[in-house]
N, C-alpha and C positions, 0 to 999 in steps of 0.2 A: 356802644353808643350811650352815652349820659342820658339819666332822664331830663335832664332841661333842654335837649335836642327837638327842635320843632320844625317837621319835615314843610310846614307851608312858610317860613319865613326865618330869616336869620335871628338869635338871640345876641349876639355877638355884636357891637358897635364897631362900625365900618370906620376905620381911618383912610381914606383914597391915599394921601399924602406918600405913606409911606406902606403902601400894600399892593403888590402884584397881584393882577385878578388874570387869569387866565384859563382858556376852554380847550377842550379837546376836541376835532371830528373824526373819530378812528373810523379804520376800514384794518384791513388784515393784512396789509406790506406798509401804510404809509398812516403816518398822524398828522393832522392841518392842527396847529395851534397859534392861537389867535391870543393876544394879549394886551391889558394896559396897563403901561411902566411908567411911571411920574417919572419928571422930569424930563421925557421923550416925546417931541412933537407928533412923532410917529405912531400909530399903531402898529406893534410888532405885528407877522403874519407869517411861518414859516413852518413847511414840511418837511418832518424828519421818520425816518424809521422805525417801523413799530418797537420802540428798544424803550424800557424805561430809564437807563441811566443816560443815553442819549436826552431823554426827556429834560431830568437832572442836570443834567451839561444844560443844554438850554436856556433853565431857570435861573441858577446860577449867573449867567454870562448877562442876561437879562441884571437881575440882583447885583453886578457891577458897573453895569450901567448906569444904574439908576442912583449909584452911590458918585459916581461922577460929575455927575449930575445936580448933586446936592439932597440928595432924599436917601435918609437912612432907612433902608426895608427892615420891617421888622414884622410881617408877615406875608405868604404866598399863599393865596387862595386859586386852587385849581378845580373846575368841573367840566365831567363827558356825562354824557345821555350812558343810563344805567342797561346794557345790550348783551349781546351773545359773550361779551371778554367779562363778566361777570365784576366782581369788588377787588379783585386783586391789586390791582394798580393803585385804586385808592387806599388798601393797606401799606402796601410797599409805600409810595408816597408819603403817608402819616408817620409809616417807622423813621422817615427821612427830615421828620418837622414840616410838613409841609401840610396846610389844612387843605384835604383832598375832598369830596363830594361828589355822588351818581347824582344825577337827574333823571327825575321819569320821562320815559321822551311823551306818554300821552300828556304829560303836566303842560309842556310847551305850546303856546298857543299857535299855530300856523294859519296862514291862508287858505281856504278854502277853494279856489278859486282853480278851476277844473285844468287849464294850462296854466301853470305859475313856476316862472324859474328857479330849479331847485341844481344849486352847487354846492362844495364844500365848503367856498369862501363864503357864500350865504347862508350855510347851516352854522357859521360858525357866529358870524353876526349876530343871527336868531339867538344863538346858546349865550353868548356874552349879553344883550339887552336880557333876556331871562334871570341869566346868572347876577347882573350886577341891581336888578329889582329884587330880587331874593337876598343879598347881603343886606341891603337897605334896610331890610324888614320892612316891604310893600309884600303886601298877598296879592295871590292869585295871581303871580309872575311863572312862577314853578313852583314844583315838591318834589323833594330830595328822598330818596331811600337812605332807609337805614344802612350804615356798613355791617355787615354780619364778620362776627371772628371764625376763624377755622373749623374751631368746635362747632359753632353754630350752624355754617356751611354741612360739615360733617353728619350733622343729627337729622338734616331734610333728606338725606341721599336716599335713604331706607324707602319712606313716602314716594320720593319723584322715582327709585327704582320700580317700585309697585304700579304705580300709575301705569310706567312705561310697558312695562310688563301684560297688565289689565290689558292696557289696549290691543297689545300683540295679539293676546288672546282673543279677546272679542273678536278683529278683525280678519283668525284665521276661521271661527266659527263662522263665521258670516260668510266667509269665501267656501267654505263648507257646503253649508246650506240652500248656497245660490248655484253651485254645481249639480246637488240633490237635484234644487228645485229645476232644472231644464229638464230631466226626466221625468216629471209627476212628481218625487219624493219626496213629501213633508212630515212624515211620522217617525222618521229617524232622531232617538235621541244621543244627542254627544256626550254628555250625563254620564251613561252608561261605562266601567269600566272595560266591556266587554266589546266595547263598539267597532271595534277596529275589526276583532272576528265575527260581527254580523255583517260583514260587507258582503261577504257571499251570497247572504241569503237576501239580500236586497234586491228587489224586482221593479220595475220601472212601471209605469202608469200602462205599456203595452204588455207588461208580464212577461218582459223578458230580462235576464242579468244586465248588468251592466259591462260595458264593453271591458277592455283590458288593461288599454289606457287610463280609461278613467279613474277604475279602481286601483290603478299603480299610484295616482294623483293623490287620489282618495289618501291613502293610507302615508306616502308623503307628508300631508296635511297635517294628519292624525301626529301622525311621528314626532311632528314639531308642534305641536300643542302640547301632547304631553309635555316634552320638553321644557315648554314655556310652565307650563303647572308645576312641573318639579322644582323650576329657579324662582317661582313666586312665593312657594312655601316659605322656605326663612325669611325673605323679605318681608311678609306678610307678619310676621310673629315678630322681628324688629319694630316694622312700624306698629303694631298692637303694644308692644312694651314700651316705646313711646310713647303712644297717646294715653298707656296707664298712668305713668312715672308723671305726666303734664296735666293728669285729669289731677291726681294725686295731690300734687304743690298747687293746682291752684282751690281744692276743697280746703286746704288745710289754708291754705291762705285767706280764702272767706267766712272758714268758721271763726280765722280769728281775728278776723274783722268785725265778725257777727257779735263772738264774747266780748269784746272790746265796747262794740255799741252799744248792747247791756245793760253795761256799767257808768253809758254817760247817762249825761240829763238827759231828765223825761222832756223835757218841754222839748227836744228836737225832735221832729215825727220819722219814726220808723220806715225804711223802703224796703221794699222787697227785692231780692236777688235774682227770685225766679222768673217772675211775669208782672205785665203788669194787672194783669185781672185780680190776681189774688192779693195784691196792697194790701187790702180794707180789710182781708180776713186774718193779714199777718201780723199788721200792726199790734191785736190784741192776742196775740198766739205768744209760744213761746218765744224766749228772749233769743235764740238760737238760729230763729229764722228772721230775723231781721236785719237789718245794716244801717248806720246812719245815712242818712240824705244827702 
């Protein structure tokens, strides 16, 4: 994504004349696409199959219409709400020329309004009055996500594996715990690499073992926690080399923001990077710790 990309409003000067603006409302067999084609009394409205070259056929077929018409297209603007089908479509679509865009679906404003009819052909209405205030450059219509490239895709995987991971875990300790605890038992730690062979000696709030089920459970449990530990390991040390190699480029990128500031004029006052409490004492610190304003 370019940096003069601005997710709250179009930078780009809308031609209606001769630009197809069209919205997507996906689901996972069928796509409602909603369109407005110059020169067509009509607003296009039409369910096709979750296919992108399908989609493409569409666009196209539309794009000779409109040349029939009298209106030479010389851009297709397309947007869907940014959901579970992730960026792909709008990449594949950009490979194809075609200006593709997610939408946040929180960005869209909707009725509040505790019974309110909600279809596809009205979601899609919703997404096209959003979509065509946002080409305009009016704010506070929508806000677009960025499209992330592959790589980019690729370098979060580490992190959201970890996350996912985290929680499994968490969630089998806790199922752990809440089993302990119908017994009496809170002193038990999962910590321990040895925990699985103190299940024995584990005695319940009446002093007696635990039954034989439970303890089959128990160590089930166990079993798959390890498990979950052992597949967190390298994920954890991917994402760790990540957040180095990013803590890295951007130190090196403010120090030499910092030496750069430096070297300008004094009459522009010095900000501080860190906080804002310490401004006042940075200003007169080294040239190092500052950045222009």
């Amino acid at each position: 994504m370019s940096q003069s990309f601005d997710t709250s409003r179009s930078l780009t000067a809308l031609e209606q004349d001769n630009t197809i603006i069209a919205v997507i409302e996906m689901s996972k067999a069928k796509w409602l696409v909603a369109a407005l084609v110059p020169g067509l009394k009509r607003q296009p409205l039409k369910k096709i199959d979750a296919d992108a070259p399908a989609l493409l056929k569409l666009l196209q077929r539309w794009r000779d219409e409109a040349g029939r018409a009298g209106h030479t297209i010389k851009r297709i603007a397309v947007a869907y709400e940014a959901a579970g089908d992730g960026f792909w479509l709008a990449r594949w679509l950009r490979a194809h020329g075609i200006d593709a865009y997610a939408i946040h679906p929180s960005s869209v404003p909707v009725s509040r309004e505790h019974r309110r009819a909600k279809t596809d052909r009205l979601d899609t209405e919703l997404l096209m009055r959003a979509f065509l205030g946002w080409l305009r450059g009016e704010k506070r219509h929508c806000s677009m996500a960025a499209i992330p490239t592959l790589e980019e895709e690729d370098a979060r995987r580490p992190n959201r594996e970890r996350g996912t991971l985290v929680g499994e875990q968490t969630r089998l300790i806790n199922r752990v715990k809440a089993i302990l605890a119908r017994f009496g038992v809170r002193s038990f730690r999962l910590s321990l690499r040895q925990a699985a062979d103190r299940l024995e000696s584990i005695r319940t709030a009446e002093g007696t073992p635990l039954s034989d089920n439970t303890r089959a459970e128990l160590y089930r449990f166990l079993e798959r926690l390890n498990l979950v530990a052992r597949r967190s390991a390298p994920s954890n040390r991917s994402a760790c080399a990540g957040w180095r190699r990013l803590r890295l480029r951007r130190t090196v990128t403010r120090w030499f923001a910092c030496w750069r500031g430096s070297s300008a004029s004094a009459s522009r006052p010095p900000t501080c990077w860190f906080t804002r409490s310490c401004r006042a004492s940075c200003a007169t610190a080294a040239p190092w710790r500052a950045m222009p304003a």
